[in-house]
DSSP file (Angstrom, degrees, kcal/mol; ACC not computed):
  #  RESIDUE AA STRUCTURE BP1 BP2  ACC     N-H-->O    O-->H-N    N-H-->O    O-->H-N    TCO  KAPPA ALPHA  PHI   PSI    X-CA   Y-CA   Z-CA
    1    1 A X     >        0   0    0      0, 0.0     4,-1.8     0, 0.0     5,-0.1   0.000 360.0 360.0 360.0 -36.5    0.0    0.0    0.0
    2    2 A X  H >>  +     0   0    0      1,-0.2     4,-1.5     2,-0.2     3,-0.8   0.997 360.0  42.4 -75.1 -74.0    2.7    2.2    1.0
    3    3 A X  H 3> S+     0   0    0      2,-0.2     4,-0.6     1,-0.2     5,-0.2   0.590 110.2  56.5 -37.8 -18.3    4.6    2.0   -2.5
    4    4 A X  H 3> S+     0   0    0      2,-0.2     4,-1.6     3,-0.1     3,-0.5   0.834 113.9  44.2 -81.0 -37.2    1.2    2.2   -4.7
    5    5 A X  H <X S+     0   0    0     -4,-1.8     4,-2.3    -3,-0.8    -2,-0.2   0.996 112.4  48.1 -72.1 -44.5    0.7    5.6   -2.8
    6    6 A X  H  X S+     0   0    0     -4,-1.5     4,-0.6     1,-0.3    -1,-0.3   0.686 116.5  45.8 -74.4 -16.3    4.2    6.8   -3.1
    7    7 A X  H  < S+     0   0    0     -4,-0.6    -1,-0.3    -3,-0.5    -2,-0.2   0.607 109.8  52.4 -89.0 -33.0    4.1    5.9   -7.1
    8    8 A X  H  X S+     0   0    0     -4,-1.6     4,-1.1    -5,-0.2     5,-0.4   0.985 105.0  57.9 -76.6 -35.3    1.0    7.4   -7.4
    9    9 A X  H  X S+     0   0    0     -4,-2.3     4,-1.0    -5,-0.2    -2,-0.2   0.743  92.0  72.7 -34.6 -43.5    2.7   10.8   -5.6
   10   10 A X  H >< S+     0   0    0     -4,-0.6     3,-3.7     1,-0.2     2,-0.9   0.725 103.0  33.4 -72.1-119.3    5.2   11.0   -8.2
   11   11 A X  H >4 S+     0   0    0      1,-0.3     3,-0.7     2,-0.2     4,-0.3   0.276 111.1  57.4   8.7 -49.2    2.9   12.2  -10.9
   12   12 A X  H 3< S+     0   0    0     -4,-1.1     3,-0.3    -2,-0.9    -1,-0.3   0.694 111.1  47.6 -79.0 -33.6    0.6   14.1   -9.2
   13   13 A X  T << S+     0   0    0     -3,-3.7    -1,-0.2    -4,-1.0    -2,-0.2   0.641  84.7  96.7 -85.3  -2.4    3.5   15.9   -8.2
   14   14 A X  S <  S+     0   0    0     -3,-0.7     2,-0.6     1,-0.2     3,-0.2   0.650  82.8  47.0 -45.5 -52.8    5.0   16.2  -11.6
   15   15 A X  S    S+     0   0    0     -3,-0.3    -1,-0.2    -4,-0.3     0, 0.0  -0.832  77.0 124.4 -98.7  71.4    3.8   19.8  -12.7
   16   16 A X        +     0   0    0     -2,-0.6     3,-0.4     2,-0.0    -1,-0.2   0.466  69.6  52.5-108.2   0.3    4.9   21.3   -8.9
   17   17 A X  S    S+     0   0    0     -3,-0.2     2,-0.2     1,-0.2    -2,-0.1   0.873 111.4  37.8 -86.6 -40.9    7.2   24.0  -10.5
   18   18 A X  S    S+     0   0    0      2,-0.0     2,-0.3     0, 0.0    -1,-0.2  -0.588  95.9  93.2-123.2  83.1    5.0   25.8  -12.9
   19   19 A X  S    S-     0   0    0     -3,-0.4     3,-0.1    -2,-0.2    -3,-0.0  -0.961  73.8 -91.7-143.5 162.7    1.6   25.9  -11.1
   20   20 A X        -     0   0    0     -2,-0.3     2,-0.5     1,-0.2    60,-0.1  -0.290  55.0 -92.6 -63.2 172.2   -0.4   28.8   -8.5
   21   21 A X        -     0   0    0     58,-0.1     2,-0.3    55,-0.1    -1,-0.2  -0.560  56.8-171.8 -75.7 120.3    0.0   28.4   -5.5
   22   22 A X     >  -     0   0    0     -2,-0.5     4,-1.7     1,-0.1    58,-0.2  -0.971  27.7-141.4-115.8 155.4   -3.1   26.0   -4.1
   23   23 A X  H  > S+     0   0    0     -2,-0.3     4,-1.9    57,-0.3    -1,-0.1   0.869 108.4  51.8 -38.9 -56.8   -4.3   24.9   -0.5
   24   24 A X  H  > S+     0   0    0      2,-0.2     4,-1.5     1,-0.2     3,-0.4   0.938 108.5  49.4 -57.1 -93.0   -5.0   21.4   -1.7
   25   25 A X  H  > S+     0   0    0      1,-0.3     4,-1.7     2,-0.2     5,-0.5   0.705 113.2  53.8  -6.4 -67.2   -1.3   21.1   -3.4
   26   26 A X  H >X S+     0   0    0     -4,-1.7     3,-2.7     1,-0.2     4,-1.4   0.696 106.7  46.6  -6.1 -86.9   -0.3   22.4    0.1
   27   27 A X  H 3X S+     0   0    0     -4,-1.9     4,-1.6    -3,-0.4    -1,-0.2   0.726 115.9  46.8 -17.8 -56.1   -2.1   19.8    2.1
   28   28 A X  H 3X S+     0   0    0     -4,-1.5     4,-1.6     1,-0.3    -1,-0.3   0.684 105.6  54.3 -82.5 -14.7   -0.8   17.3    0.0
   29   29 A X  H <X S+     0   0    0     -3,-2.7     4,-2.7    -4,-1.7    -1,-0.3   0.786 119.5  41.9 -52.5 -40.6    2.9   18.5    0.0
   30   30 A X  H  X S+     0   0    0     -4,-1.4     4,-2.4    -5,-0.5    -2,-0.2   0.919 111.8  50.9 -83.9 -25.0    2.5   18.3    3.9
   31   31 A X  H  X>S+     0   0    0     -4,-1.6     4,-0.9     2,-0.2     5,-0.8   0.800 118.2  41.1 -78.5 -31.1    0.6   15.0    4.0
   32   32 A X  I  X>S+     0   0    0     -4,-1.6     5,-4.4    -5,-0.2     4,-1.2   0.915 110.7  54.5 -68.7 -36.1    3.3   13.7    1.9
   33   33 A X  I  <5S+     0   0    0     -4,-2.7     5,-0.3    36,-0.6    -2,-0.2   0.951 117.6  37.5 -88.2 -73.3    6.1   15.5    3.8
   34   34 A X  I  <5S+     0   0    0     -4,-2.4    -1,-0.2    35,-0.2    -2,-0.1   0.869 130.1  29.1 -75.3 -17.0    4.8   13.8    7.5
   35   35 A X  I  <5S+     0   0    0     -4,-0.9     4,-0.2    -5,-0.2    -3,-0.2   0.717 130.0  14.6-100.6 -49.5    3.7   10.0    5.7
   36   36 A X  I  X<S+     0   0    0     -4,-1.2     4,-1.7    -5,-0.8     5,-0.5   0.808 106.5  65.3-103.7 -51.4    5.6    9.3    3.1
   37   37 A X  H  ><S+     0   0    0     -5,-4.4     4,-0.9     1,-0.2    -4,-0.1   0.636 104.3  46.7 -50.2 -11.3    8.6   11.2    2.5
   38   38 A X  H  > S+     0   0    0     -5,-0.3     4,-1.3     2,-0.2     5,-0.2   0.832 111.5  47.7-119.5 -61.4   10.8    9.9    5.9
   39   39 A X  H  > S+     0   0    0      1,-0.2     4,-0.8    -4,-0.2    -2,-0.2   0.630 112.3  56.8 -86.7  20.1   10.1    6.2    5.7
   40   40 A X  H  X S+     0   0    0     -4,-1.7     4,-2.4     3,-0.2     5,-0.3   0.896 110.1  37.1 -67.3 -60.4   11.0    6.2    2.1
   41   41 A X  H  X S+     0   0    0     -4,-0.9     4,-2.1    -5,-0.5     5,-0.2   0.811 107.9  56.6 -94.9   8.0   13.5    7.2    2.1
   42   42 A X  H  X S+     0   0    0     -4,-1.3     4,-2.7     2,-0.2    -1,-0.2   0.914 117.0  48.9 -74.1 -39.1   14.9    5.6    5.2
   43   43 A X  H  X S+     0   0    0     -4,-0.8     4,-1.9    -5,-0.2    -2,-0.2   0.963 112.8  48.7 -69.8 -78.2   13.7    2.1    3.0
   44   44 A X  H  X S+     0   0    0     -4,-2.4     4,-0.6     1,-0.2    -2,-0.2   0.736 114.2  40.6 -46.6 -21.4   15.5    3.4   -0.2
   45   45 A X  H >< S+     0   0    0     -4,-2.1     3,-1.8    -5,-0.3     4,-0.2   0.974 111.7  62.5 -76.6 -53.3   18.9    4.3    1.6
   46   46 A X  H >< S+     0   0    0     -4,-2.7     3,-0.7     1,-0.3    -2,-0.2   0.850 110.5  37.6 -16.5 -60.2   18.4    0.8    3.6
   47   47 A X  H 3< S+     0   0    0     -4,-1.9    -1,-0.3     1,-0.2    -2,-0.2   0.508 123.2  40.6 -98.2   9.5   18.6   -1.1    0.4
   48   48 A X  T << S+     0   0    0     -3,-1.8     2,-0.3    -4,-0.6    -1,-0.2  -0.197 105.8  50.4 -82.9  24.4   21.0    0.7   -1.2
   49   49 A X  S <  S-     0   0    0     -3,-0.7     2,-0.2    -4,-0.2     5,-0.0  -0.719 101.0 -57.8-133.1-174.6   23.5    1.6    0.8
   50   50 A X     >> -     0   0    0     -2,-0.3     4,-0.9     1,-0.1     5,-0.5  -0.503  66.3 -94.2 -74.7 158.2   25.8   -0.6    3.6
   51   51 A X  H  >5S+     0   0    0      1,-0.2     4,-0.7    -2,-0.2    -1,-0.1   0.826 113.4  14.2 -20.1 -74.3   23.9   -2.5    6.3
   52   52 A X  H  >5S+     0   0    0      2,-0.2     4,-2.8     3,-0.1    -1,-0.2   0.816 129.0  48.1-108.1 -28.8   23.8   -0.2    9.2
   53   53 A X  H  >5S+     0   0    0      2,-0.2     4,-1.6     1,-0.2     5,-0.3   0.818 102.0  64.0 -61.8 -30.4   25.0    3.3    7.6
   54   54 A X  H  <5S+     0   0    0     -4,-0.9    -8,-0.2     1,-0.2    -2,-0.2   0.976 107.6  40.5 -61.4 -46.2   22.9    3.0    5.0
   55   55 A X  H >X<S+     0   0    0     -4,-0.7     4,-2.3    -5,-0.5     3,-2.1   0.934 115.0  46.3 -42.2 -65.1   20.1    3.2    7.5
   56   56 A X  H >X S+     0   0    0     -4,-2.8     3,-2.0     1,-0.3     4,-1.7   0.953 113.2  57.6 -55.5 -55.0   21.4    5.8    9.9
   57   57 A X  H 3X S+     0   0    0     -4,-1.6     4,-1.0     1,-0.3    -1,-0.3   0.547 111.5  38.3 -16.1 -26.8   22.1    7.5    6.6
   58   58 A X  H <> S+     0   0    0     -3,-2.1     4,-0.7    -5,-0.3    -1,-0.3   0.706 104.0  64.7-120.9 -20.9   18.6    7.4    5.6
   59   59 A X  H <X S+     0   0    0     -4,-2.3     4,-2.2    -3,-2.0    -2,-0.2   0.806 110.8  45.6 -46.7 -54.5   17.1    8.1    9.1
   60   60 A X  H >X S+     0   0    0     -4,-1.7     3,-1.6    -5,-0.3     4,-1.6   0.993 117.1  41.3 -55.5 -81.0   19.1   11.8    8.5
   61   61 A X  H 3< S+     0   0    0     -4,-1.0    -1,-0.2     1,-0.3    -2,-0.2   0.603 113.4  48.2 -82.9 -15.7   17.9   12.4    5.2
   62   62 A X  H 3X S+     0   0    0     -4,-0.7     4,-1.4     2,-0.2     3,-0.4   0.787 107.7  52.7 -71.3 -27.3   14.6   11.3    5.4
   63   63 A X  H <X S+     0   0    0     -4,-2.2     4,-1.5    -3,-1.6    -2,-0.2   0.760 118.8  45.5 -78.2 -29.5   13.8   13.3    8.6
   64   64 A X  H  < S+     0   0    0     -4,-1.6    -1,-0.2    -5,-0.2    -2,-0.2   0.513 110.9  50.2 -78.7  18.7   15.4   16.3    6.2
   65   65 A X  H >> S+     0   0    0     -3,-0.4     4,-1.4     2,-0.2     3,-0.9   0.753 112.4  48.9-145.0 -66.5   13.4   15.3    3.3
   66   66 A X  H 3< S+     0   0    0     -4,-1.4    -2,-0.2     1,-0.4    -3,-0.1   0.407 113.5  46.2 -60.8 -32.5   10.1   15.3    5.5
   67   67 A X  T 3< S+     0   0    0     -4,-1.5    -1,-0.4     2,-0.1    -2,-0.2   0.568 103.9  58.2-116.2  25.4   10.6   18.3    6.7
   68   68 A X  T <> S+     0   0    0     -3,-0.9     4,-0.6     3,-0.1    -2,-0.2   0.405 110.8  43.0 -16.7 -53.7   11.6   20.1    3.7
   69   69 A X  T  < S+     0   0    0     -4,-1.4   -36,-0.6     2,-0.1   -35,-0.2   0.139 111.9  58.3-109.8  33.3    8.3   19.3    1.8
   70   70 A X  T  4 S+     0   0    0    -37,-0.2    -1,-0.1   -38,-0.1    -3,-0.1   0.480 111.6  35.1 -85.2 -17.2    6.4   20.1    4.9
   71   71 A X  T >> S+     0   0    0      2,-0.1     3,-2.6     1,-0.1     4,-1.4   0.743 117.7  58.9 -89.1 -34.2    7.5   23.6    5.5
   72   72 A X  H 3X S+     0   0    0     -4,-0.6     4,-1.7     1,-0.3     3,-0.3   0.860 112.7  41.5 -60.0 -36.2    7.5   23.8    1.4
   73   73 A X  H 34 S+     0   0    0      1,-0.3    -1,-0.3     2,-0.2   -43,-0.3   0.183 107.4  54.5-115.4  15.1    3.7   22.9    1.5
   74   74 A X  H <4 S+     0   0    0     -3,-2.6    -1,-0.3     2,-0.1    -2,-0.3   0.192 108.5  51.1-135.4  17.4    2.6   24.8    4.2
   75   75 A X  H  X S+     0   0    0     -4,-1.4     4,-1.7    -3,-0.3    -2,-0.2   0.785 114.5  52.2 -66.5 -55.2    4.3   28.4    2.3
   76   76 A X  H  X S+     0   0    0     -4,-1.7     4,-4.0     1,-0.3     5,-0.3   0.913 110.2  38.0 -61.9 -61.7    2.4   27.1   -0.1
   77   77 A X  H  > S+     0   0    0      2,-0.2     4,-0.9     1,-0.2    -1,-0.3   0.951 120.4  46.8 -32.6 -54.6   -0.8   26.8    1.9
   78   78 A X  H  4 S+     0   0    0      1,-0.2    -2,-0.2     2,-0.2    -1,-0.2   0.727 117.1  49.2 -90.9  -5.9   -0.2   30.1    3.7
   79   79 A X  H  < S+     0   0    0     -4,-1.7    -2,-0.2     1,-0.1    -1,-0.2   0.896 112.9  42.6 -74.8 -47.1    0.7   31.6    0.0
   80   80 A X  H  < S+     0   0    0     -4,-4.0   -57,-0.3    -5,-0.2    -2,-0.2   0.484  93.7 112.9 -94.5   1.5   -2.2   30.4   -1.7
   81   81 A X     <  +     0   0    0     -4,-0.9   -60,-0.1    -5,-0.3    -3,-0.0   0.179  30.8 162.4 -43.6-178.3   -4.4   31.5    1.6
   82   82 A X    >   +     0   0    0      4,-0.0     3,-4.0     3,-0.0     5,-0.2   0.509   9.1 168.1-176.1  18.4   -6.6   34.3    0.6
   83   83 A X  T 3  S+     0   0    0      1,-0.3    -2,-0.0     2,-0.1     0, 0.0   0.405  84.7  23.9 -73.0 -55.0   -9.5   34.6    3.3
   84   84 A X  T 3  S-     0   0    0      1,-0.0    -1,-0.3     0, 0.0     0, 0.0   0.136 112.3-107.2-123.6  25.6  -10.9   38.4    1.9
   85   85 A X    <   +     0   0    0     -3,-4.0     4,-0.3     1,-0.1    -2,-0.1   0.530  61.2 149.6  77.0  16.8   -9.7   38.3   -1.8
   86   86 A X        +     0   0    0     -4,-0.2     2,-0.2     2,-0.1    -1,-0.1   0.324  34.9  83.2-107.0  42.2   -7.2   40.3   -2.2
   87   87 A X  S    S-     0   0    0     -5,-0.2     2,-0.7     1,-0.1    -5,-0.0  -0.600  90.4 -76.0 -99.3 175.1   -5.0   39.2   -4.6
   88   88 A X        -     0   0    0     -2,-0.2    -1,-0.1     1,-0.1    -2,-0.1  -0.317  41.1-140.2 -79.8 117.9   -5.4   39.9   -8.2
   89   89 A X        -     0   0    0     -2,-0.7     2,-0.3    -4,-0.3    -1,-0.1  -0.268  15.9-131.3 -70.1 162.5   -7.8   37.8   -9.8
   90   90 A X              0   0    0      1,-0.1    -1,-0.0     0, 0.0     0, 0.0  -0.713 360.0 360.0-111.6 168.0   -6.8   36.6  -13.2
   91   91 A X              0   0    0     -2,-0.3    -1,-0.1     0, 0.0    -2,-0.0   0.084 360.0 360.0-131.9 360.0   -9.5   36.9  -16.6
């Protein structure tokens, strides 16, 4: 289950460079950022790396990884915020 979601992530996440700012995007930068992104990559360093560095190694970069697109998706959230409408609407 964990790997169908994280393949399905990839895609959806494809277009993040040239897009407005959305809430939803946010969320899902942040939902990804606390769920997926940390034991991923702590499982991809694991099996690619040596036994027991590869793990701490992946412990590190996954807690920086995870919190990297969780602050990233909640600028985005408080970016795309807009509570009394005043940014410029587009036509």
């Amino acid at each position: 289950m964990l790997v169908a979601s994280a393949l399905l992530a990839g895609p959806l996440r494809a277009g993040a460079a040239d897009h407005e700012p959305s809430v939803l995007h946010g969320l899902g930068d942040m939902t990804i950022g606390t769920v997926l992104a940390w034991p991923l990559t702590i499982l991809e360093a694991s099996m690619h790396g040596p036994p027991v560095a590869g793990t701490v190694v992946g412990v590190m970069a996954g807690a920086a990884r995870a919190a990297q697109t969780f602050f990233a998706g909640a600028v985005e959230v408080s970016t795309a915020f807009d509570p009394w409408g005043t940014k410029k609407r587009r036509r």
